[in-house]
C-alpha positions in Angstrom: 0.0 0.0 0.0 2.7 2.2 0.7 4.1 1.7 -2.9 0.5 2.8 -4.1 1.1 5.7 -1.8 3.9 6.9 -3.4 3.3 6.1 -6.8 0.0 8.1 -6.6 2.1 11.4 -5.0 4.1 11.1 -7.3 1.5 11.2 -10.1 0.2 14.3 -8.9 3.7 15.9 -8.7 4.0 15.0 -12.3 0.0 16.1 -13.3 -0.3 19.1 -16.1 -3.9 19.6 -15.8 -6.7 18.9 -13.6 -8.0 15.8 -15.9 -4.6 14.3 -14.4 -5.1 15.5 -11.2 -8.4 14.6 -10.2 -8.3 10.9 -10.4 -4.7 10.5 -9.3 -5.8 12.6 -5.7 -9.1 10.4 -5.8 -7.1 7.5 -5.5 -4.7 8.6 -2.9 -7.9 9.6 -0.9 -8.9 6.2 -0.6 -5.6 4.9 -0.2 -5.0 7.0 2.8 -8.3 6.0 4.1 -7.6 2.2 3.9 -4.2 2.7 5.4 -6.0 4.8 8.7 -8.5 2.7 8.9 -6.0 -0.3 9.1 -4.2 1.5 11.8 -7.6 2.1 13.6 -8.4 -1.6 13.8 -4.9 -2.4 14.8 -4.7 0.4 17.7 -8.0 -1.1 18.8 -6.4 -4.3 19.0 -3.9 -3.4 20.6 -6.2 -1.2 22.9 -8.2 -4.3 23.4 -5.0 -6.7 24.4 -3.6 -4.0 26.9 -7.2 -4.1 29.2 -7.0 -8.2 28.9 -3.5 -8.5 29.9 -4.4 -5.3 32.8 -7.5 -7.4 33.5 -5.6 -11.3 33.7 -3.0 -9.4 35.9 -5.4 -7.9 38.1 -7.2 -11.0 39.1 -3.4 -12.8 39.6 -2.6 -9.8 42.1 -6.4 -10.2 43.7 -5.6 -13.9 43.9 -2.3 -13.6 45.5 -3.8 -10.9 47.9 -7.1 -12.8 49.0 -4.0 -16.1 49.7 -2.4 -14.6 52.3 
């Protein structure tokens, strides 16, 4: 994706008229928006592992707490 990336910028960097330029900037737009919302889904991952492993940790300190 990030080879489409580029390859689109540099498109546009080369565009002489707005017939170029319009679907060249289309396709970055959607580009960009695949690669953000791939980054969304992957921080809500991560977001999602950090409270399982908080969670799993919490109840092993609870547990070692309510043995003593």
């Amino acid at each position: 994706m990030q080879d489409k990336i580029t390859k689109l910028c540099n498109e546009l960097v080369r565009a002489h008229n707005l017939e170029d330029v319009y679907p060249a900037s289309e396709q970055l737009r959607a580009a960009i928006h695949h690669v953000l919302e791939k980054v969304r889904a992957d921080a809500n991952d991560l977001v999602m592992i950090d409270r399982v492993v908080d969670h799993n940790g919490l109840l092993a300190t609870q547990g070692q707490e309510n043995s003593t």
